[in-house]
PAZAPA-4460 file (N, C-alpha, C; in steps of 0.05 Angstrom, whole numbers, plus 32768, in hexadecimal, padded with zeros to 4 digits):
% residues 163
    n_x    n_y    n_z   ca_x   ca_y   ca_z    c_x    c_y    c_z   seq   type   mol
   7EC1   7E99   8100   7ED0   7EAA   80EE   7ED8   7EC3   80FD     1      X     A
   7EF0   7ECE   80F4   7EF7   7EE1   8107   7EF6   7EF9   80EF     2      X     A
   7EEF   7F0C   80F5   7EE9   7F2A   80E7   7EFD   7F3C   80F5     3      X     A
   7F0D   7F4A   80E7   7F20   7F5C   80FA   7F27   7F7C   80E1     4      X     A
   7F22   7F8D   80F2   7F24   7FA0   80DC   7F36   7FB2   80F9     5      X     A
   7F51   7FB8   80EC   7F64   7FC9   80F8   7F6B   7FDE   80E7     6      X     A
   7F69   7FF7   80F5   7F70   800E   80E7   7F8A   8012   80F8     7      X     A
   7FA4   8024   80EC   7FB8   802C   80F3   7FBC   8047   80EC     8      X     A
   7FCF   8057   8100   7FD8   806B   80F9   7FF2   8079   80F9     9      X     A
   800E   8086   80E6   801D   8082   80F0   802B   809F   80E2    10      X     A
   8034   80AA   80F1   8044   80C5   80EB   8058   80C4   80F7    11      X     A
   8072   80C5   80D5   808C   80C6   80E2   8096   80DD   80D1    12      X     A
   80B8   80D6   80D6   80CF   80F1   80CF   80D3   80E7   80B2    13      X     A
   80D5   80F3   80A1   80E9   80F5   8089   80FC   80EF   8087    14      X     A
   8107   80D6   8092   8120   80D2   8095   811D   80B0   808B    15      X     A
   8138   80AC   8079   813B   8092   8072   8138   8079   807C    16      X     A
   814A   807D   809A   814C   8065   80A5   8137   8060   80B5    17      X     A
   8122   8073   80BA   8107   8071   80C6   80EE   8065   80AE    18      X     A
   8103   806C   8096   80E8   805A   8079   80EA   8044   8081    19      X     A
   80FB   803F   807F   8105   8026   807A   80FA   8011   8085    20      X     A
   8102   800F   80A7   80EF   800E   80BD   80D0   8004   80BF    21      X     A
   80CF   8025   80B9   80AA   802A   80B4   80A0   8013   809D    22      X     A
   80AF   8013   808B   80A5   7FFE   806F   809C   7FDD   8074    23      X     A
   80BD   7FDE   8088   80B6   7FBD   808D   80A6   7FB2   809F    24      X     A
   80A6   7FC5   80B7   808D   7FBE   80CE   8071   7FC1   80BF    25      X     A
   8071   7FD5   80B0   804D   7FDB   80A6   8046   7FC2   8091    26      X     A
   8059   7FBD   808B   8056   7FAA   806E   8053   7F88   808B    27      X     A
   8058   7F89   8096   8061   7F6F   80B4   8049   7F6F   80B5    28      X     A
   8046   7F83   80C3   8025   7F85   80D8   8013   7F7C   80C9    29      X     A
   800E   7F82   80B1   7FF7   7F7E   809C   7FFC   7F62   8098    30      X     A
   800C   7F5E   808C   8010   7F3B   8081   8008   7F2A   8091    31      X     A
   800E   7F31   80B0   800E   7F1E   80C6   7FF6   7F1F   80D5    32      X     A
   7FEB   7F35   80D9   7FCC   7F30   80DF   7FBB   7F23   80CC    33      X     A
   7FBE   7F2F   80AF   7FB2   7F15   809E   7FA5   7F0A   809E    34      X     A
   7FCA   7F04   80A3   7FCE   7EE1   80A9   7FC3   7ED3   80C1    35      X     A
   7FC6   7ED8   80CE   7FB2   7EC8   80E0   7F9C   7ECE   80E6    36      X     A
   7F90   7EDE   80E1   7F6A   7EDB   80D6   7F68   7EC4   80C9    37      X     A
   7F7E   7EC9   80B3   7F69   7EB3   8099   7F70   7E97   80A5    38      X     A
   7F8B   7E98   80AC   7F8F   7E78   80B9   7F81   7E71   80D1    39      X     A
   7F70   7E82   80DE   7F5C   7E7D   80F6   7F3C   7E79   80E6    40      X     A
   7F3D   7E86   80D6   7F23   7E85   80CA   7F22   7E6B   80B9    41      X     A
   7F33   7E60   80A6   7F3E   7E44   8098   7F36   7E2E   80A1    42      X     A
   7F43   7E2F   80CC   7F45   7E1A   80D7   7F20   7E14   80DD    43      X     A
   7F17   7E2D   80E1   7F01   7E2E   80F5   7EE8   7E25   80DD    44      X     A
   7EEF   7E2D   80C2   7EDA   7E20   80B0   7EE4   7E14   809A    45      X     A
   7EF2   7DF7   80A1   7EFC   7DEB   808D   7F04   7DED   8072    46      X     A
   7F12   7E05   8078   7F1E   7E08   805B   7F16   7E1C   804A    47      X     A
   7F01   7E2D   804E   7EED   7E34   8039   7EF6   7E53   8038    48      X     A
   7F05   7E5B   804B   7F0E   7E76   804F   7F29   7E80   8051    49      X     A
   7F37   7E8E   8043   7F56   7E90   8041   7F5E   7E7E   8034    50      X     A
   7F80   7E88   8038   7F8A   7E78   802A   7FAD   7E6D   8042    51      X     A
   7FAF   7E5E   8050   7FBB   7E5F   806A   7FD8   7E56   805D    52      X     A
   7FE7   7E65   8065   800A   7E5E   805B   801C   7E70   804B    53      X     A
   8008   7E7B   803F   8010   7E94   802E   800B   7EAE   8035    54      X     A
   8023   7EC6   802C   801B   7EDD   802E   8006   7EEC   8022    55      X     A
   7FEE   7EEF   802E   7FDD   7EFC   8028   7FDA   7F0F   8015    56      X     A
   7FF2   7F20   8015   7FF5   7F39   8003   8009   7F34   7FEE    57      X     A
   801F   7F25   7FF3   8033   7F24   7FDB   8045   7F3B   7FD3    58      X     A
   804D   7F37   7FBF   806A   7F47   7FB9   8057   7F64   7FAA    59      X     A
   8042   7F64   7FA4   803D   7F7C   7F96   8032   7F8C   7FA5    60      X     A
   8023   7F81   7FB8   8018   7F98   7FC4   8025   7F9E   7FD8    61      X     A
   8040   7F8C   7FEB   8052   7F9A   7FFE   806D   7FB2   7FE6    62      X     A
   806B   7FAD   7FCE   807C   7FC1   7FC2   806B   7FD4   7FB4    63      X     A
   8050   7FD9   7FB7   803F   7FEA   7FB2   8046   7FFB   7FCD    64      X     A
   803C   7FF3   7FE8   8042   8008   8001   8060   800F   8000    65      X     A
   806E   7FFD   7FF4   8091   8005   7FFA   8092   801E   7FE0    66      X     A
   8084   801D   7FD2   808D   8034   7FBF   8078   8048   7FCB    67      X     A
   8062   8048   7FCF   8050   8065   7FD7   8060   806C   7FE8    68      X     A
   8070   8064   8007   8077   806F   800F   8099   807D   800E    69      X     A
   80A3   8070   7FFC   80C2   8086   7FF3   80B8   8095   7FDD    70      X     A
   80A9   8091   7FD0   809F   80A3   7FC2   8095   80BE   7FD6    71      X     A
   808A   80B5   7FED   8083   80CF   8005   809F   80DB   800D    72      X     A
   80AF   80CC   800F   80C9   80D8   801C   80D8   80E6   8004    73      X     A
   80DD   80E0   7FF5   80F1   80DE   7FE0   80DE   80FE   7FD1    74      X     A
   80CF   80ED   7FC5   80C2   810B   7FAB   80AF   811F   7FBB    75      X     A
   8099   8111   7FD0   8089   812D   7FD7   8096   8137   7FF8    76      X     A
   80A8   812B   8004   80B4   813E   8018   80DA   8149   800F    77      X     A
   80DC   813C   7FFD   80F4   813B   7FEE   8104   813E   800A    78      X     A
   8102   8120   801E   8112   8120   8027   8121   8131   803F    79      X     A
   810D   8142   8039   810A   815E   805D   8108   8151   807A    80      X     A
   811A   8150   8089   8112   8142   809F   8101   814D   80B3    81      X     A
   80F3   8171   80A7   80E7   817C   80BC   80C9   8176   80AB    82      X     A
   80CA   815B   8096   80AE   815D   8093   80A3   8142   8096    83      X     A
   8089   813A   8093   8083   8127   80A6   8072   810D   8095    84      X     A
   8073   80FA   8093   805F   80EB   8081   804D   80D3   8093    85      X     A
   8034   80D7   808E   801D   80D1   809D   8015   80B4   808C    86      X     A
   8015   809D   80A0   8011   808C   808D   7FF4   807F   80A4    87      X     A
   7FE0   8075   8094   7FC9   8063   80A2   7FC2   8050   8092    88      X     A
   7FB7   8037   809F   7FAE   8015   808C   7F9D   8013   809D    89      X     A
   7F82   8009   808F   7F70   7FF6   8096   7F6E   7FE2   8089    90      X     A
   7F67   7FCE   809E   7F62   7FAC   809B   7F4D   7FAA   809B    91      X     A
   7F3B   7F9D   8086   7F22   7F94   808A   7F15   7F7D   8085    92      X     A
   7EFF   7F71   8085   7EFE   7F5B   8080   7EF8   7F53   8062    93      X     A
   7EFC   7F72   8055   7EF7   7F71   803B   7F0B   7F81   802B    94      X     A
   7F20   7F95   8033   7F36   7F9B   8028   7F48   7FA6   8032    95      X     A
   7F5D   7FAD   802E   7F75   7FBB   8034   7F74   7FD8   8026    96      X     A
   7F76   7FE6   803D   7F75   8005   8033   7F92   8011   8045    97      X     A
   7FAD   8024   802B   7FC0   8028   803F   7FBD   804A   8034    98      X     A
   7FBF   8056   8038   7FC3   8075   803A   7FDF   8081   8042    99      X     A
   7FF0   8091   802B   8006   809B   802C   8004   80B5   802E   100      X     A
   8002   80CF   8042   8008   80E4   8037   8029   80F2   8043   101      X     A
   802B   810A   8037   803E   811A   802D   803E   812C   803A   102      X     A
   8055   813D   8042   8047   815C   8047   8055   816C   802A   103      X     A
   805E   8165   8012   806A   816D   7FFC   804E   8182   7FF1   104      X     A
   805F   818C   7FD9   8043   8198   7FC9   8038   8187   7FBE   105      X     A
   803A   8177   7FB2   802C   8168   7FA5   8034   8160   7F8B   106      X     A
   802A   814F   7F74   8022   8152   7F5B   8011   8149   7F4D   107      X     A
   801A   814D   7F30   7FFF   8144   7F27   8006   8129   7F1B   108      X     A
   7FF2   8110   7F20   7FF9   8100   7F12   7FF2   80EC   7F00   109      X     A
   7FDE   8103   7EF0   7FD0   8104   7ED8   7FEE   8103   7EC5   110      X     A
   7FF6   8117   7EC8   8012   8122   7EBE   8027   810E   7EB0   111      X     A
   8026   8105   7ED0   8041   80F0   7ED6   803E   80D7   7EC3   112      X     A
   8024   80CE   7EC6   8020   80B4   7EB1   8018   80BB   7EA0   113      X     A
   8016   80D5   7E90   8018   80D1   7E75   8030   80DB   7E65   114      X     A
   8041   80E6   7E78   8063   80EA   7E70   8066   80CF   7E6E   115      X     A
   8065   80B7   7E85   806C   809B   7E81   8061   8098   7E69   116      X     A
   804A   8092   7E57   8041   8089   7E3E   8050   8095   7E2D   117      X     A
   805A   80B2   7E32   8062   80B5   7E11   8081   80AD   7E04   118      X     A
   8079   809E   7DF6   8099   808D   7DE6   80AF   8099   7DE1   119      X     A
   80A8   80B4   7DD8   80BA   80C0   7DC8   80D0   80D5   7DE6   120      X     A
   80C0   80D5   7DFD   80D0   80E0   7E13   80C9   80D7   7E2F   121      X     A
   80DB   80BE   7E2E   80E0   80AB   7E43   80DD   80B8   7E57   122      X     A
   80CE   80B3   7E6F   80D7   80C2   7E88   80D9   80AE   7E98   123      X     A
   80F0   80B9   7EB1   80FF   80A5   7EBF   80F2   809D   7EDE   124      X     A
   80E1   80B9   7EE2   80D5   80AE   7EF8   80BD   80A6   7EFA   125      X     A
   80A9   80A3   7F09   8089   8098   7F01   8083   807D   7F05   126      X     A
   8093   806F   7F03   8086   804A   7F03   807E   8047   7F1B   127      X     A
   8088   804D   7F30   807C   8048   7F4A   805F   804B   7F43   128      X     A
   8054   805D   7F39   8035   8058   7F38   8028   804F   7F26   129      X     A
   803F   8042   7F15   8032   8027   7EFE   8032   8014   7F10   130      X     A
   8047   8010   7F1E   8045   7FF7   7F35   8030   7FF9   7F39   131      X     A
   8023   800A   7F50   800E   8013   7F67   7FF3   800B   7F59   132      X     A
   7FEF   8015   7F3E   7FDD   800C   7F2E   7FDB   7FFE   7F25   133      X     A
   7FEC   7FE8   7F18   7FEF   7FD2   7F1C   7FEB   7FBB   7F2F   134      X     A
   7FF4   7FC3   7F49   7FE9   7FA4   7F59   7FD7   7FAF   7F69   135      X     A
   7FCE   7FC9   7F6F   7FAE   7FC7   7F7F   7F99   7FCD   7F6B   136      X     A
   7F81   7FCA   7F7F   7F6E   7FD0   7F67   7F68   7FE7   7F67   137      X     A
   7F70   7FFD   7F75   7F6D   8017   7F77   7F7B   802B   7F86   138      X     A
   7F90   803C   7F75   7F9B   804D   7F77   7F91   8065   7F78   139      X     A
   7F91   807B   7F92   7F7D   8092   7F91   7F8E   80A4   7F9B   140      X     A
   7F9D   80B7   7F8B   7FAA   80D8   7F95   7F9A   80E8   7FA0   141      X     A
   7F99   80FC   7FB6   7F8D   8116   7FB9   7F93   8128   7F9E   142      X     A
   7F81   8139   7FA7   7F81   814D   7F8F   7F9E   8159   7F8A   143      X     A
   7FAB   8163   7FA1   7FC2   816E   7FA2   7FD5   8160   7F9B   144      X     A
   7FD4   8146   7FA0   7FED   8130   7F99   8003   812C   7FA6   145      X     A
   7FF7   812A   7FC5   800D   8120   7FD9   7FFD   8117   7FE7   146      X     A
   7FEE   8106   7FE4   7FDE   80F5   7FF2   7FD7   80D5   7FDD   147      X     A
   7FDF   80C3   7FE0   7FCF   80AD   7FD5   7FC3   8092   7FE5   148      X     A
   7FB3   8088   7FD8   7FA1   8075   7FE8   7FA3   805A   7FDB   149      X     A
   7FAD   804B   7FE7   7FB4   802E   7FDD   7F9A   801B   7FE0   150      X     A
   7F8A   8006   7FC3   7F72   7FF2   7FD9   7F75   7FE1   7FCA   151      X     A
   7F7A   7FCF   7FD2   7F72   7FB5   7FD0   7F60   7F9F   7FE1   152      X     A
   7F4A   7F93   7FC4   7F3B   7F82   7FD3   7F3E   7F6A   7FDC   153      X     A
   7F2F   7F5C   7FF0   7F37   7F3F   7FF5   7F2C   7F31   7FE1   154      X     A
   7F31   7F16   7FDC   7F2B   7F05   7FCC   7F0F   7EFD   7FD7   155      X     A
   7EF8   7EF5   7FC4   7EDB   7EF1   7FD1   7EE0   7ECF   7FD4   156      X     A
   7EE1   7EC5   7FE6   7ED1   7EA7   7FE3   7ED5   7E96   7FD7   157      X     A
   7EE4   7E81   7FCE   7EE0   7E79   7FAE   7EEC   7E89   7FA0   158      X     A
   7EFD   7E99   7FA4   7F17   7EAA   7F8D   7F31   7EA2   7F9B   159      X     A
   7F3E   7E96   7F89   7F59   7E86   7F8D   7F6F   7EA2   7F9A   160      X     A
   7F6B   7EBB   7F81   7F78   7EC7   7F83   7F82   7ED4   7FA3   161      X     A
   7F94   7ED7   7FB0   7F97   7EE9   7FC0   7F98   7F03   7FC9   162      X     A
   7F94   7F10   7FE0   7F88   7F2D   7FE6   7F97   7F3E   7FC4   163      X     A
***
């Protein structure tokens, strides 16, 4: 069985066509290392480990990182190209941890999702972190609120489900 825990680190510009970029390689790298753990680990113990053919992560949790980080560009650097957004992931043999920060002020977003709840005054922005909370199992802001921490766990053994 192979065990592989990779940490990454990555500080770029505020600038769009560098999201963009940054989104699809970080979202690559992850899927594809994986991926071949589990399909090395599969082969090596008949079956009992992974799940070999499929993306590991899926559509929610690569549009969970695709929104923490325009959400970094867009609302907490609003898009300053002299400011900088720090992104790091670890791989483990037990979860995926991605880290978005900001150099923005922050907010609060206690706030934010309970403007989303209330009926009577729709608010238009915020779902990105119904998503986020939605497909991991744990969504964690800094106090200040330009920092968030993405985790998701791996499936144990005998759980169909995927990471």
């Amino acid at each position: 069985m192979i065990k592989i825990e990779n940490t990454s680190y990555i500080e770029i510009q505020s600038r769009q066509e560098y999201i963009d970029f940054l989104i699809t390689r970080v979202i690559e790298n992850i899927n594809n290392t994986m991926q071949i753990v589990d399909e090395f680990n599969m082969e090596q113990s008949s079956g009992n480990v992974g799940i070999a053919g499929v993306s590991i992560f899926g559509f929610g949790i690569n549009i969970s990182i695709d929104e923490a980080i325009r959400n970094a560009l867009i609302h907490g650097n609003a898009r300053d190209v002299n400011k900088r957004i720090f992104l790091s992931y670890t791989i483990s043999p037990t979860k995926l941890e991605v880290s978005i920060e900001d150099q923005g002020e922050g907010f609060d977003v206690h706030q934010v999702v309970a403007e989303l709840s209330n009926a009577e005054k729709p608010k238009t922005g915020g779902r990105g972190i119904l998503l986020m909370k939605n497909f991991m199992d744990k969504v964690i802001f800094n106090k200040k609120g330009n920092k968030v921490t993405l985790i998701k766990f791996r499936a144990k053994k005998g759980d169909n489900s995927l990471l």
